[in-house]
KEFISE-838462 format. One record per residue (C-alpha): x, y, z. Coordinates in steps of 0.05 Angstrom, whole numbers, padded with zeros to 5 digits, always signed. Layout:
<pts>
XYZ
...
</pts>
This chain:
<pts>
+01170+02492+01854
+01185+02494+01926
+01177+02444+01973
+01139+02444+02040
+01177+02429+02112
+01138+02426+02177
+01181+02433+02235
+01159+02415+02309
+01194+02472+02361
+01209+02507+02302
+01211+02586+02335
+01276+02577+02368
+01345+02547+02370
+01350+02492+02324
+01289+02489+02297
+01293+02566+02276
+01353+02557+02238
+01328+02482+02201
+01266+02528+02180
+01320+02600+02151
+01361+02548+02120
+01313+02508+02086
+01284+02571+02061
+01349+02587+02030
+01349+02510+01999
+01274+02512+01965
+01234+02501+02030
+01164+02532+02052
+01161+02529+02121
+01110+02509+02170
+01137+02530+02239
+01099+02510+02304
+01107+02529+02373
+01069+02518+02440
+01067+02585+02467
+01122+02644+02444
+01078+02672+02387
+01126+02730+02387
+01194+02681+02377
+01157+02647+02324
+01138+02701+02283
+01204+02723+02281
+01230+02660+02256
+01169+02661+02205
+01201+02738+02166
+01272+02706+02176
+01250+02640+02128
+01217+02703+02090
+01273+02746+02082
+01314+02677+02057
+01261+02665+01997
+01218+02622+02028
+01134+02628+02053
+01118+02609+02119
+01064+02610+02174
+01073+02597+02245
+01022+02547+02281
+01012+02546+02353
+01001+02472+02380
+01025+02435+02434
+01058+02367+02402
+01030+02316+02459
+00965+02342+02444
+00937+02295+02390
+00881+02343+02360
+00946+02393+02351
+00987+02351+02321
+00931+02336+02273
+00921+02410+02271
+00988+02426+02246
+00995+02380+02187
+00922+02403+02160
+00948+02473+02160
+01003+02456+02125
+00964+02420+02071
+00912+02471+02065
+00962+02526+02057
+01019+02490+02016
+00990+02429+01992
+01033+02358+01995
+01088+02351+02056
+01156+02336+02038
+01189+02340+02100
+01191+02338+02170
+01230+02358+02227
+01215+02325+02293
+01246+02379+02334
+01206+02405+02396
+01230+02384+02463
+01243+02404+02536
+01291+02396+02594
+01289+02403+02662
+01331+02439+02714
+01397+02400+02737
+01376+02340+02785
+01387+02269+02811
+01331+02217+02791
+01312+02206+02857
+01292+02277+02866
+01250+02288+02805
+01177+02304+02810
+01117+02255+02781
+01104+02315+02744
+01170+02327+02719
+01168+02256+02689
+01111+02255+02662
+01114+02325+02618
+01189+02305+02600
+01157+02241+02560
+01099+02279+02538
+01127+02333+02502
+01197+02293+02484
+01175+02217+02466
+01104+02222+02464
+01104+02281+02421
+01160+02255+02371
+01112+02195+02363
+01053+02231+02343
+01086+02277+02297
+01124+02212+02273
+01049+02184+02264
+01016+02244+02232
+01082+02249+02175
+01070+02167+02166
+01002+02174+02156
+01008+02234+02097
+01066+02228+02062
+01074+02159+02034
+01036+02152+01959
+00998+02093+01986
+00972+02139+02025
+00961+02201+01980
+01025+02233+01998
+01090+02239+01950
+01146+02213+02001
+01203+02253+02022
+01239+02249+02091
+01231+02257+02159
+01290+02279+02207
+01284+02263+02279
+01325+02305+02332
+01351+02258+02392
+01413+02280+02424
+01484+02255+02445
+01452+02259+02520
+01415+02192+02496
+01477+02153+02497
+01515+02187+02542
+01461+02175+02590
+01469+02260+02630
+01483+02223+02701
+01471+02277+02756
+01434+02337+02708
+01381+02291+02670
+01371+02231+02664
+01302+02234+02651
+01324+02282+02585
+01361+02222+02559
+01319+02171+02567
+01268+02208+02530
+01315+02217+02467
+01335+02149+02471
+01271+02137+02447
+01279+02172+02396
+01335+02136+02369
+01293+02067+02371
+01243+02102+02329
+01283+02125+02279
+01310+02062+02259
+01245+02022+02269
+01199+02084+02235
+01258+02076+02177
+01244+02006+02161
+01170+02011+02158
+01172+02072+02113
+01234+02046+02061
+01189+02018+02006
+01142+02080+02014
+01187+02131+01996
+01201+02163+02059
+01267+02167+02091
+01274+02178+02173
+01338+02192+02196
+01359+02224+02261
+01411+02272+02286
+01440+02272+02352
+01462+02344+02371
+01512+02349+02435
+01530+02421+02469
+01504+02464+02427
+01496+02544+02443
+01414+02554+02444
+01362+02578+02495
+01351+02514+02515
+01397+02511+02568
+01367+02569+02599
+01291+02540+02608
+01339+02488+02641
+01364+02537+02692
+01433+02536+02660
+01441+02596+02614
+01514+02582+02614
+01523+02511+02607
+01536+02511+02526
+01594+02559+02551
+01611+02529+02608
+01610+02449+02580
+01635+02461+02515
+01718+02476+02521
+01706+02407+02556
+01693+02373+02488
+01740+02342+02447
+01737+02397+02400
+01743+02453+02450
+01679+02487+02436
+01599+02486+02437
+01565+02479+02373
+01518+02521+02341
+01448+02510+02316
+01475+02529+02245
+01519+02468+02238
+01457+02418+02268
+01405+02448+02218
+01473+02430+02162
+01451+02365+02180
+01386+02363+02189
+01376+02390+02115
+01429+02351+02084
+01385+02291+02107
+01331+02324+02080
+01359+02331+02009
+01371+02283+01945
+01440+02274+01961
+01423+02224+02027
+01378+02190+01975
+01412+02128+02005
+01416+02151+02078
+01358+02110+02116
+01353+02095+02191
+01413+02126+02205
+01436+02166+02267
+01488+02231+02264
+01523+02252+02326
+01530+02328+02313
+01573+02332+02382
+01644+02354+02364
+01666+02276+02376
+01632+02281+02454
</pts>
């Protein structure tokens, strides 16, 4: 039987490929997305055309009443959850601190802390048996920027996965006796649109023969991780953080 994977920002980049590889690994997929209906449709026939069922559900993930939204449709169409990706995020365009925006600040958290924690909240409050679920595992994406701190481009970026890294351990240890694993990955250059919606369509190529390894990454070798967490053989794999950066 196959198993069920709801994945936040899951029509592009690294959510797209988490969703087509699962599909190749036994996964369903539930993709959402906050406004590219056609992007996510597309990743929707490629989780298709890898074996898998999937439906796309639109929903933006600081919303509460979508985040709700988008773990009833996955119940009602699938049934039980057995995994989740915490994947959607944002960035903004290269700047100082001092010259970032209110606004700026305020949707960065939203969509990037805020939004982890509700779809953190939703997975807590469905998967464990206590609570009618069956367990299974939760991966959050952070990034290397949360350590590394992205003085000068965005520091607001990194503050907001730092967050992310303190709920992964502490969401772990609340969840280890209810048979759900969290662990996170932390993903450094890696060649996606997302440096684009940051004004920076050439950053992966431009950053990455910087990096120890000489090269950006690619969504593929994240999602790798991402569903290796995911599977049986991290059984023992709790709280734990993966730098997927090419040793930035």
């Amino acid at each position: 039987m196959r198993k069920t994977l709801v994945i936040t920002g899951g029509s592009r980049g690294i959510g797209r490929a988490a969703a087509v590889m699962g599909a190749a690994q036994g996964y369903n997929a539930v993709v959402n997305y906050i406004g590219n209906e056609a992007a996510a449709l597309e990743t929707v026939a490629a989780v298709e055309a890898a074996g898998g069922e999937a439906i796309a559900v639109q929903g933006d993930v600081a919303v509460e009443a979508d985040v709700i939204g988008l773990f009833d449709a996955a119940q009602a169409r699938f049934g039980g959850i057995d995994a989740v990706v915490v994947n959607a995020g944002i960035v903004g365009e290269k700047s100082t601190l001092a010259d970032m925006p209110l606004e700026r600040l305020t949707r960065m958290l939203d969509i990037n802390t805020l939004g982890a924690l509700l779809t953190a909240r939703e997975a807590a409050r469905r998967m464990p048996p206590s609570r009618g679920g069956k367990g299974g595992a939760m991966v959050i994406v952070s990034s290397v920027a949360a350590k590394l701190g992205s003085p000068g481009e965005y520091v607001d970026y990194a503050t907001s996965k730092g967050a992310l890294d303190t709920l992964t351990v502490g969401l772990a240890k609340e969840l280890a006796l209810e048979s759900v694993r969290v662990n996170g990955v932390r993903p450094g250059i890696i060649e996606t649109d997302i440096h684009a919606s940051g004004g920076q369509p050439d950053r992966a190529a431009r950053i990455g023969p910087q990096t120890p390894m000489g090269r950006a990454g690619t969504a593929e070798e994240v999602a790798a991780a991402i569903l290796w967490l995911l599977s049986d053989a991290a059984s023992y794999t709790n709280g734990a953080l993966i730098d997927v950066s090419g040793a930035r």
